[in-house]
C-alpha positions in Angstrom: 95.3 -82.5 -65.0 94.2 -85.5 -66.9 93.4 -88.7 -65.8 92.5 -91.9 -67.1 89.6 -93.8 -65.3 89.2 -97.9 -65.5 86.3 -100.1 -65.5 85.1 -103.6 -66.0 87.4 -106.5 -65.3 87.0 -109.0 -62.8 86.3 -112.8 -62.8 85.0 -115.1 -65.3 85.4 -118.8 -66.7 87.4 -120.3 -69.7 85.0 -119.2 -72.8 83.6 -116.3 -71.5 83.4 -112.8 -72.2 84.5 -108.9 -70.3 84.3 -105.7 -71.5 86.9 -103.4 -70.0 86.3 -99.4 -70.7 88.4 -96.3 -70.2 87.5 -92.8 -70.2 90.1 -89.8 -70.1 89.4 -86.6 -68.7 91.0 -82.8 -68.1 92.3 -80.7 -69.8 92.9 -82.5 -72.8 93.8 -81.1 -76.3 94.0 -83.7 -78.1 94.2 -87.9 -78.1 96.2 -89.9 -80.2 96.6 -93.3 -79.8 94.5 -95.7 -77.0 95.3 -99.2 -76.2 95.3 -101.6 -73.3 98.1 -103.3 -72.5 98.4 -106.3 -69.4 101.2 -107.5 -67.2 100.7 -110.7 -65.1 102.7 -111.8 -62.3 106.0 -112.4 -63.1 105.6 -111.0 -66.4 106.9 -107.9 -68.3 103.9 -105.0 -69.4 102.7 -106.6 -72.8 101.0 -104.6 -75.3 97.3 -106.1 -75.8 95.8 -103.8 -78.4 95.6 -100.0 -79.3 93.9 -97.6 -81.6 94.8 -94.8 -83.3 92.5 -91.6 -83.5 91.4 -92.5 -87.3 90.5 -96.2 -86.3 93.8 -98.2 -86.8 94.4 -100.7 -84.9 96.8 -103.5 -84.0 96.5 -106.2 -82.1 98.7 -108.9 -80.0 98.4 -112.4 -81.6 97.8 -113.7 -78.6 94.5 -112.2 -78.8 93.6 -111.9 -82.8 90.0 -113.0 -83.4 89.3 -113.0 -79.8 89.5 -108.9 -78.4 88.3 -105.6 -80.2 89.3 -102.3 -79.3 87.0 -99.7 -80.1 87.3 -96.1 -79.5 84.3 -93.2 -79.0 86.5 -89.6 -80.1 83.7 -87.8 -79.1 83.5 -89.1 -75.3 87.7 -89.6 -75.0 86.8 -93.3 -74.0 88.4 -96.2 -75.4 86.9 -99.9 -75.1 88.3 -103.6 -75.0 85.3 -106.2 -75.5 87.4 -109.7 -74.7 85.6 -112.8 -75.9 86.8 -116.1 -76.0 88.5 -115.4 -73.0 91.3 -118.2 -71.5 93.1 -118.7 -68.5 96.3 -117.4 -69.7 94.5 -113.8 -70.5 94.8 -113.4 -66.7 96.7 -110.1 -66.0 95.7 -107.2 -64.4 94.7 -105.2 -67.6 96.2 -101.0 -67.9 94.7 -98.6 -69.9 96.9 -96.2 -72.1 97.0 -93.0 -74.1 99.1 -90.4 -75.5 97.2 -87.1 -75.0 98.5 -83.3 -75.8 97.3 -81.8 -72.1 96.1 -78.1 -72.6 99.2 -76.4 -74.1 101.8 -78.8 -73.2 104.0 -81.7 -74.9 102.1 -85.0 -75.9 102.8 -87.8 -73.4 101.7 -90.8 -71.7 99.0 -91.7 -69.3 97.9 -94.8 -67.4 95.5 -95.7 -65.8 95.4 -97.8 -62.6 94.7 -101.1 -63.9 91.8 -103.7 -63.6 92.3 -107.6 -62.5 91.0 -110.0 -64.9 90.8 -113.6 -63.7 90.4 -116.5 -66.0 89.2 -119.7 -64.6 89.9 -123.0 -66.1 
């Protein structure tokens, strides 16, 4: 079973920086592509940045210059270092990746999600 575990978040002022990390475990074959995406209230699921497995990556606008994703193949972890941050980055914050489980079909995981909280 594979499973993808959250952590950082939580609550900081306009200008300020979080680091959010993931790390996927089980029995996983293989990893393609990480990202994060973020849904606030009210709000449809928003991609905010992913990663591909030979260092791609693509990023939101909203959040060029400001967020990097960085990726560790060796650890199955996946990393979102948000600087810059602003009130409207508020969202609770889901980590995602597409993983070939054992000797099964590539699919989708999720993790649970983190809150991040901008203050003005």
């Amino acid at each position: 079973q594979v499973q993808l575990v959250e952590s950082g978040g939580g609550l900081v002022q306009a200008g300020g920086s979080l680091r959010l990390s993931c790390a996927a475990s089980g029995n996983i074959f293989s990893i393609n592509t990480m990202g994060w995406y973020r849904q606030a209230p009210g709000n449809l699921r928003e991609l905010v940045a992913a990663i591909t497995s030979g260092g791609t990556t693509n990023y939101a606008d909203s959040v060029k210059g400001r967020f990097t994703i960085s990726r560790d193949n060796a650890k199955n972890t996946v990393a979102l270092q948000m600087n810059s941050l602003r009130p409207e980055d508020t969202a609770v914050y889901y980590c995602n990746a597409f993983i070939v489980p054992g000797t099964s079909a590539l699919r989708a995981y999720w993790g649970q999600g983190t809150q991040v909280t901008v203050s003005s």
